[in-house]
C-alpha positions as CSV (number, residue, x, y, z in Angstrom):
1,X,-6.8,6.4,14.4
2,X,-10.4,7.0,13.1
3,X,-10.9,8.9,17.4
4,X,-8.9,11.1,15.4
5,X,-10.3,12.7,12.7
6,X,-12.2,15.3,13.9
7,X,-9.0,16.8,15.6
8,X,-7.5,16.4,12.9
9,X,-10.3,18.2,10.7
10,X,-9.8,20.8,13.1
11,X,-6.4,21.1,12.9
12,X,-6.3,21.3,9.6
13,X,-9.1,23.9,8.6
14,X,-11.5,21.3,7.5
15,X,-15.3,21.1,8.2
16,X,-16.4,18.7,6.0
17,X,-15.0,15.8,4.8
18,X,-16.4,14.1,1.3
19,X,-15.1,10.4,-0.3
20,X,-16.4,9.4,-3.3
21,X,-16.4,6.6,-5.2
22,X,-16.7,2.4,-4.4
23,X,-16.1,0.8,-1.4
24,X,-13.7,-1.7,-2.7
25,X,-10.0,-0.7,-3.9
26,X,-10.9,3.0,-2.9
27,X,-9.2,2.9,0.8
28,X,-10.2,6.3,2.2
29,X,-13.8,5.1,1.8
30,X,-13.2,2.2,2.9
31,X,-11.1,3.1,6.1
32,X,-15.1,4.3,6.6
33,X,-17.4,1.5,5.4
34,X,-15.2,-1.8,5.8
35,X,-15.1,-3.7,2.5
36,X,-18.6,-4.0,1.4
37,X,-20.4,-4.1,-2.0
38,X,-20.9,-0.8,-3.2
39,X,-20.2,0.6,-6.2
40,X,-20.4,3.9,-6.5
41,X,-21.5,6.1,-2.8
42,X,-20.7,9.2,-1.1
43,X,-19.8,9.6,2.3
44,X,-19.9,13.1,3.9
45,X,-18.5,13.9,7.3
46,X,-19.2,17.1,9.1
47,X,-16.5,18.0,11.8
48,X,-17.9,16.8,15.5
49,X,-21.0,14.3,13.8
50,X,-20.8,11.1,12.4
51,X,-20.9,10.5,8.9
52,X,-23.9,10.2,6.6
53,X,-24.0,7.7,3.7
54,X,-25.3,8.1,0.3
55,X,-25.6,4.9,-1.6
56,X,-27.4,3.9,-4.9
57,X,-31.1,2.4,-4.0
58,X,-29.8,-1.6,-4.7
59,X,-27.0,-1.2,-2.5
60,X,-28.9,0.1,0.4
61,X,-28.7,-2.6,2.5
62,X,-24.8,-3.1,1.7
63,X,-24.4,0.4,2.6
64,X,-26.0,-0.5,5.9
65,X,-23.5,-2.7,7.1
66,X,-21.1,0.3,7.4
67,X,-23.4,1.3,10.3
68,X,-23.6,4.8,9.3
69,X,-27.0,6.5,8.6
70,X,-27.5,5.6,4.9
71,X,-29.5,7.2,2.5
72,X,-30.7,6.4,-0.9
73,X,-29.6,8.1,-3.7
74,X,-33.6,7.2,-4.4
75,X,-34.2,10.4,-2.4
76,X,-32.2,12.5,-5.1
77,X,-33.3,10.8,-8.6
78,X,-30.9,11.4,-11.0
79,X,-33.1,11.9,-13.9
80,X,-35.1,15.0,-12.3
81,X,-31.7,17.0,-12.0
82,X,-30.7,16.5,-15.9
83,X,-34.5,17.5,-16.3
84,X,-33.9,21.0,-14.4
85,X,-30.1,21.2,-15.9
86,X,-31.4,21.4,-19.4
87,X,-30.1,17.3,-20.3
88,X,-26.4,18.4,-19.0
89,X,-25.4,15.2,-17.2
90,X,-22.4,17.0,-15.3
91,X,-24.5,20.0,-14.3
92,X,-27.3,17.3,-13.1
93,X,-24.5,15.4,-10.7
94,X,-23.3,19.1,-9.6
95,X,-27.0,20.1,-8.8
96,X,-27.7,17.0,-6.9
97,X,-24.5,17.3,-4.8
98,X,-25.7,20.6,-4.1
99,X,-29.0,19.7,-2.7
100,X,-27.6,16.8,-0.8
101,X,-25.2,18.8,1.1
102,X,-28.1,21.7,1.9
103,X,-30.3,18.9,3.3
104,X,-27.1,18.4,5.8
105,X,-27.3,22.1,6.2
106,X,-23.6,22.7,4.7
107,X,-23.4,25.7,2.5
108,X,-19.9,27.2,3.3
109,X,-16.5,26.1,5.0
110,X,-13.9,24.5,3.9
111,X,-14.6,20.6,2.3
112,X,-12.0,18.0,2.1
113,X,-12.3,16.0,-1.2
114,X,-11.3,12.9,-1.6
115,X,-11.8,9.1,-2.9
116,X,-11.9,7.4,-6.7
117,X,-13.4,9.3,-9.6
118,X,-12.3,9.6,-13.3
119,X,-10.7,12.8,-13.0
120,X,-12.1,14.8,-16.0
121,X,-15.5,13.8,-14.4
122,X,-14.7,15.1,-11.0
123,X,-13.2,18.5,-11.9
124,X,-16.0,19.0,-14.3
125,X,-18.8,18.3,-11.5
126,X,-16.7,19.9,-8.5
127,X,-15.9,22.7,-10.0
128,X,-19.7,23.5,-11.1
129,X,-20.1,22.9,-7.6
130,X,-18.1,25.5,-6.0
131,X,-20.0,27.8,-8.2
132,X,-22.9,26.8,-7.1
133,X,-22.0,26.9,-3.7
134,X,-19.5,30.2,-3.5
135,X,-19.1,29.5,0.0
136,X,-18.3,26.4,0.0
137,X,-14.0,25.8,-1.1
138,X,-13.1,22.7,-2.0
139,X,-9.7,21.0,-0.9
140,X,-7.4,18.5,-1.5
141,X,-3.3,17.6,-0.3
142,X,-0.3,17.6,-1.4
143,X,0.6,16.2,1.8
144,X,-1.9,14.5,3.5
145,X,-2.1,15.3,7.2
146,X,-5.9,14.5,7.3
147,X,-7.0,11.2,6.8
148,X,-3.6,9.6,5.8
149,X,-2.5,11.0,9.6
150,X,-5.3,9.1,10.9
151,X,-4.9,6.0,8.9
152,X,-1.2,5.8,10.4
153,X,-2.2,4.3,13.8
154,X,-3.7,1.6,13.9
155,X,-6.6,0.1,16.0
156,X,-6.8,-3.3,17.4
157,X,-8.8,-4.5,14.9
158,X,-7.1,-2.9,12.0
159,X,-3.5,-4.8,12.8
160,X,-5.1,-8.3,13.6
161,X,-6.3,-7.7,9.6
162,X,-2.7,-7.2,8.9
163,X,-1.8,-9.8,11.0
164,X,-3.7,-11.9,9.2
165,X,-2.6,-10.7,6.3
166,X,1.2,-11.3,7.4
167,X,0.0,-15.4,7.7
168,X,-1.4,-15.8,4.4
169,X,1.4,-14.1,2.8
170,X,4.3,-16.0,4.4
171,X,1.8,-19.1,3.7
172,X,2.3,-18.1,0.0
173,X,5.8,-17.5,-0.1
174,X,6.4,-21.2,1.7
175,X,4.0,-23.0,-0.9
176,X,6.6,-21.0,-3.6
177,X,9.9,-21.9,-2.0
178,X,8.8,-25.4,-2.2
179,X,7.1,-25.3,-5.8
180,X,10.7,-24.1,-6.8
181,X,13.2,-26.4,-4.8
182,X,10.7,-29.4,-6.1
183,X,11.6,-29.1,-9.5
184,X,14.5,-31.0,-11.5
185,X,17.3,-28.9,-13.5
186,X,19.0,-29.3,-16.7
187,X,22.0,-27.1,-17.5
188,X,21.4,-25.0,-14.4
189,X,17.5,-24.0,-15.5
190,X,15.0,-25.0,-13.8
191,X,12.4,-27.4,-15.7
192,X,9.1,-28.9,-15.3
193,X,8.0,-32.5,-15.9
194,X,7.9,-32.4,-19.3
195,X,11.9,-31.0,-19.6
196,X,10.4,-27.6,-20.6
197,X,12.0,-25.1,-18.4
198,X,10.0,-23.3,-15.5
199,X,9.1,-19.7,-16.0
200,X,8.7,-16.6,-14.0
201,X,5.2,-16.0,-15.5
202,X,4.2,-19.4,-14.4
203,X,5.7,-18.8,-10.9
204,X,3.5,-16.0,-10.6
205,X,0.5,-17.8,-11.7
206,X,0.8,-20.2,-8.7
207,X,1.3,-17.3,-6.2
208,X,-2.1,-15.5,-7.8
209,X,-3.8,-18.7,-6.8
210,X,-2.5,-19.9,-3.7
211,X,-3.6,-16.2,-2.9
212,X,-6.7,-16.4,-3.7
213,X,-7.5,-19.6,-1.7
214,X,-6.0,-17.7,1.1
215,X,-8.7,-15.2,0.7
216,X,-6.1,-12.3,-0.3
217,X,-5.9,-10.4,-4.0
218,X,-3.1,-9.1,-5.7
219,X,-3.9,-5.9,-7.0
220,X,-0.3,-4.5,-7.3
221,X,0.9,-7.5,-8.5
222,X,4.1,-9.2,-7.3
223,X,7.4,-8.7,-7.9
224,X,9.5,-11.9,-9.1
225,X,12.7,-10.6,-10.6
226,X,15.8,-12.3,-11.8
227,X,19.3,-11.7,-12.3
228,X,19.8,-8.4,-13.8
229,X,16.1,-7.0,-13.3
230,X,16.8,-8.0,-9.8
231,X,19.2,-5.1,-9.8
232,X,16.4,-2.8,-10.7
233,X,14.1,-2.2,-7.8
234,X,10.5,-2.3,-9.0
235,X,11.4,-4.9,-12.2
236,X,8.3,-7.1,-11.9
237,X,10.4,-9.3,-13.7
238,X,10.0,-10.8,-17.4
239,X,7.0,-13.4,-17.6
240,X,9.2,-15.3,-20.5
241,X,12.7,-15.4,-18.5
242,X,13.6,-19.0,-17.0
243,X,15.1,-19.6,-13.7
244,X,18.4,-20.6,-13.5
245,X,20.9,-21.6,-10.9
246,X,22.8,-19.0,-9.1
247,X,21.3,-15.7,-9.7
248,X,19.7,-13.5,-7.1
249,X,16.1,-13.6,-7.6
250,X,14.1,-10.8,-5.8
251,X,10.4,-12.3,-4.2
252,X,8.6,-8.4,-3.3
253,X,5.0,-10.0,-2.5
254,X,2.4,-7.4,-1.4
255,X,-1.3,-8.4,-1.2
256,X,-4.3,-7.5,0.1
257,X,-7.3,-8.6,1.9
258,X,-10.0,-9.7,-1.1
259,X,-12.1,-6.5,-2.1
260,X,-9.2,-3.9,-1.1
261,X,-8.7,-4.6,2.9
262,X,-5.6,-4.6,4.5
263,X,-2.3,-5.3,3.0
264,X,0.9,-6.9,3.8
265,X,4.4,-5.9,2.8
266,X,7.4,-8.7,2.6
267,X,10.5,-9.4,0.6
268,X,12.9,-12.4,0.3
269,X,16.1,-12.8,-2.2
270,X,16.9,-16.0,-2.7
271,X,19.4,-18.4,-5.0
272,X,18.5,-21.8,-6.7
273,X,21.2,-24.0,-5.8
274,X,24.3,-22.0,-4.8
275,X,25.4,-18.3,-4.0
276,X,27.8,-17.3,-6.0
277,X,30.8,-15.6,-3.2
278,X,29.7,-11.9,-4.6
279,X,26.0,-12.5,-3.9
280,X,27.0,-14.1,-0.5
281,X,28.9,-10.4,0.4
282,X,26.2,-8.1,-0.6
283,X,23.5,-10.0,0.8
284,X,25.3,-9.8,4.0
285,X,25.3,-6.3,4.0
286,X,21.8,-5.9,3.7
287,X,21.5,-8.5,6.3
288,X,23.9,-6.8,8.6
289,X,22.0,-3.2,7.9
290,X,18.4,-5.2,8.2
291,X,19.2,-6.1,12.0
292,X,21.4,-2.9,12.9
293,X,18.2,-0.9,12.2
294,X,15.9,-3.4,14.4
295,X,18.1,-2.9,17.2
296,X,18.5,1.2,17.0
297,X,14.5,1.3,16.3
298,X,12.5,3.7,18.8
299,X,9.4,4.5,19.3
300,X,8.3,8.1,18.4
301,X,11.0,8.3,16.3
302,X,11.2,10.3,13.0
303,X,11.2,7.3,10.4
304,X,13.4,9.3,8.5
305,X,16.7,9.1,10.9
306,X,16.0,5.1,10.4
307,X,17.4,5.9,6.7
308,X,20.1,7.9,7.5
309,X,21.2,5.1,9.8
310,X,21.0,2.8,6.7
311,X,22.5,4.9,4.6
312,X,25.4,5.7,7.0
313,X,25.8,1.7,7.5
314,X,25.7,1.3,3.6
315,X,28.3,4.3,3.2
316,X,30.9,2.4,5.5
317,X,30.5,-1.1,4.2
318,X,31.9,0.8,0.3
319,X,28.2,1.4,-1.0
320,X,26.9,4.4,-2.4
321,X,24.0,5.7,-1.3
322,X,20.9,8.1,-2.3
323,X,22.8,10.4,1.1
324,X,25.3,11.1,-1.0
325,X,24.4,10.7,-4.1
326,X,20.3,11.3,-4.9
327,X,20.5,10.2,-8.1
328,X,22.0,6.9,-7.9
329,X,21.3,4.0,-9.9
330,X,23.5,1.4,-8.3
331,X,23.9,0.5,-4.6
332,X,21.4,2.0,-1.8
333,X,19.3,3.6,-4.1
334,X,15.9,3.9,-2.2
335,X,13.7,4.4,0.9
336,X,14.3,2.4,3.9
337,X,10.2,1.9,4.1
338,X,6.9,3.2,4.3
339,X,3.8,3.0,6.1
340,X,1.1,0.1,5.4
341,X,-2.2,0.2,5.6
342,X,-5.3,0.0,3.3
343,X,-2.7,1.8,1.1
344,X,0.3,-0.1,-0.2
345,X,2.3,2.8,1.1
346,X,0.9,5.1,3.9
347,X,2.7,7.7,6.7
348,X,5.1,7.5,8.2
349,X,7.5,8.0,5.4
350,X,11.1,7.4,5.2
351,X,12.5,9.7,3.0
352,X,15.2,11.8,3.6
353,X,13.4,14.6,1.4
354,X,9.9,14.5,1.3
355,X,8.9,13.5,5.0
356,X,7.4,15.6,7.8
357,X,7.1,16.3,11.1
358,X,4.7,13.6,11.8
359,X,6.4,10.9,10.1
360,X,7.2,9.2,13.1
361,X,7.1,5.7,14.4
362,X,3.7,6.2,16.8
363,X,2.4,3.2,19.0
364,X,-0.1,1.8,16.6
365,X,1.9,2.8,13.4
366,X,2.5,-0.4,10.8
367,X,5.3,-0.4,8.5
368,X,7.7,-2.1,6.1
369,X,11.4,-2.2,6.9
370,X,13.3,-2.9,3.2
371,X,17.1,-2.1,2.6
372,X,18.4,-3.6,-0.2
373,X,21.6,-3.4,-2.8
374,X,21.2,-2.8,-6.2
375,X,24.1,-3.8,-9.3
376,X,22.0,-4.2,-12.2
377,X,25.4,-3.8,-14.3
378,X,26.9,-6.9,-12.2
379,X,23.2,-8.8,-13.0
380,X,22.6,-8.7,-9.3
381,X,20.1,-7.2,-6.4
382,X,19.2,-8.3,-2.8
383,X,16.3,-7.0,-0.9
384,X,14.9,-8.3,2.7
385,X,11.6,-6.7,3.6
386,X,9.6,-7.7,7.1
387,X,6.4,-5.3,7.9
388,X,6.5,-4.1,11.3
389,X,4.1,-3.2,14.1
390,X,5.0,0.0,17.1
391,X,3.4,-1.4,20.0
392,X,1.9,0.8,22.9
393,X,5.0,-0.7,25.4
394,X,7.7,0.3,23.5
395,X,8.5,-3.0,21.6
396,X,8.7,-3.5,17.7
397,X,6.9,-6.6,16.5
398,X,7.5,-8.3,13.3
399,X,4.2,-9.2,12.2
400,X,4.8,-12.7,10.1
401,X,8.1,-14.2,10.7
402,X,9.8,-16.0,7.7
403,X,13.1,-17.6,7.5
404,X,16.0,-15.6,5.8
405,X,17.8,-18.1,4.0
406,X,19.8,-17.1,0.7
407,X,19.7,-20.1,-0.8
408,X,16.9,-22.3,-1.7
409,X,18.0,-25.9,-2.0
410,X,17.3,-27.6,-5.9
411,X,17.1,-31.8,-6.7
């Protein structure tokens, strides 16, 4: 949680922390500010003090609502540093970097970068920085046990957004099961009023919109995959292809709150019609992994034993699995979730290979829960995806519930 941070600075070597860029779609600065309209800022956090806000001079007041001390990059013009630089743009932003973080009295230590810039233009100004500043080193992660270790607990506040977030979503996905189940077919596809058949593009078109009059965006688009590409994990699915009776389609939906906030995490497989018996017995694997893993969940627990259970579980029901076999294409061939945030995919991780220690379920900790069985060659895939909540008492809560049916019912 944000209580964190400055332990975590500490624990980490880190005495100043600097985010750059908007305070939309840029969710380390806006883990700070809250979604509000500003465009370009810098936020700078000295270890132990609050943080001080640097905003352009039309944004002030929108740089206010963050609550921080804000101050106007009015104080620094722009135009006087390219003056003194000689007309070098890059060596004007690195000069007025410079003198901003004097005025806080930080000259050395160790500062933590982070944030949205193009990244020719921040290695170009950054680096005349540090020369600039020889005391002064500049840092960044691999693996992030700064801020993204804060961001994994949530506070109060933070999960009613992804509560929310959970309603509107599930909202969405209804409005599209009945969209789909309202339409007529003719030789097993799908088709509209006019007898032209329905197409995924379309589909996604509706769940663009009924998003947006939930208030949510859909920045990472969705995931509406059918037959074969439903066999392929991340296949968004082909815009042109037409839905037809029978085959497994794959529904990964994963908005956000409008201007970056919070997002929500969810996946349904459904059929149009029928199931044929082979899609019945795989989806009841993942089914039958899905609740084994609710039931073993425990809080504090390395996320990462959570997919050796499901890969264990997948192993004995004939499946191969990335346990035994990283590299596989077919069968279990992912992570069993992630963490969820004001990132699409935040600590804890899941992964057998590239967790750590602190990739563990915490009280406060929101994330997905996903297994899923991939046969791209047999023009088949089934995924079900909840996002889950580690309360302080112990308990798991599935944040939006949403029935699991296979089949969707067509006229």
């Amino acid at each position: 949680m944000k209580a964190d941070i400055d332990l975590l600075m500490k624990a980490q070597g880190v005495d100043v922390l600097l985010v750059t860029g908007p305070a939309q779609h840029n969710p380390m600065m806006t883990y700070f500010t809250g979604v509000v309209h500003v465009t370009n800022a810098d936020l700078v956090k000295v270890q132990g003090k609050p943080p001080v806000l640097f905003v352009p001079p039309m944004e002030r007041e929108e740089g206010a609502r963050s609550g921080f001390q804000t101050v106007s990059y009015s104080k620094y013009p722009l135009t006087d540093f390219v003056t003194d630089g000689g007309g070098d743009l890059l060596e004007a932003y690195a000069s007025r970097y410079e003198r901003l973080l004097r005025d806080l009295g930080i000259t050395s230590g160790r500062l933590a970068l982070y944030g949205l810039k193009d990244a020719g233009f921040a290695f170009s100004v950054f680096s005349r920085l540090e020369k600039r500043l020889p005391e002064l080193t500049l840092a960044g992660f691999a693996r992030d046990e700064l801020l993204l270790q804060a961001m994994m607990t949530k506070d109060d506040n933070e999960i009613a957004h992804i509560r929310r977030m959970g309603k509107v979503t599930t909202q969405v996905v209804g409005k599209t099961a009945d969209f789909l189940c309202g339409h007529r077919t003719n030789q097993g596809v799908l088709i509209k009023s006019t007898g032209i058949p329905l197409t995924v593009g379309e589909v996604k078109r509706k769940i663009n919109l009924w998003l947006a009059e939930g208030g949510a965006e859909n920045p990472e688009g969705t995931i509406f995959s059918v037959g074969r590409d439903a066999g392929i994990p991340h296949s968004t699915g082909k815009d042109a292809d037409f839905l037809r009776l029978g085959q497994t389609i794959v529904f990964d939906i994963f908005p956000c709150e409008e201007g970056g906030g919070y997002f929500y995490d969810f996946t349904r497989t459904w059929c149009l019609g029928f199931a044929p018996d082979e899609v019945v017995k795989l989806y009841e694997d993942v089914r039958s992994v899905y609740q084994s893993i609710v039931l073993k969940l425990e809080l504090n627990q390395p996320f990462w034993q959570a997919q050796k259970l499901a890969c264990e579980l997948f192993e004995s029901k004939g499946h191969v699995t990335v346990m035994s076999d990283p590299a596989a294409e077919s069968g279990y061939v992912h992570s069993l979730g992630h963490g969820l945030g004001l990132n699409i995919h935040e600590k804890p991780v899941s992964s057998l290979s590239t967790h750590s220690d602190t990739d563990i379920l915490a009280p406060g900790s929101v994330f997905s829960l996903e297994p899923g069985l991939y046969y791209p060659d047999k023009g088949m895939g089934v995924r079900i995806e909840d996002s889950w909540l580690a309360r302080t008492d112990g308990k798991f809560e599935m944040l939006a519930s949403y029935p699991t049916d296979l089949v969707l019912p067509i006229k």
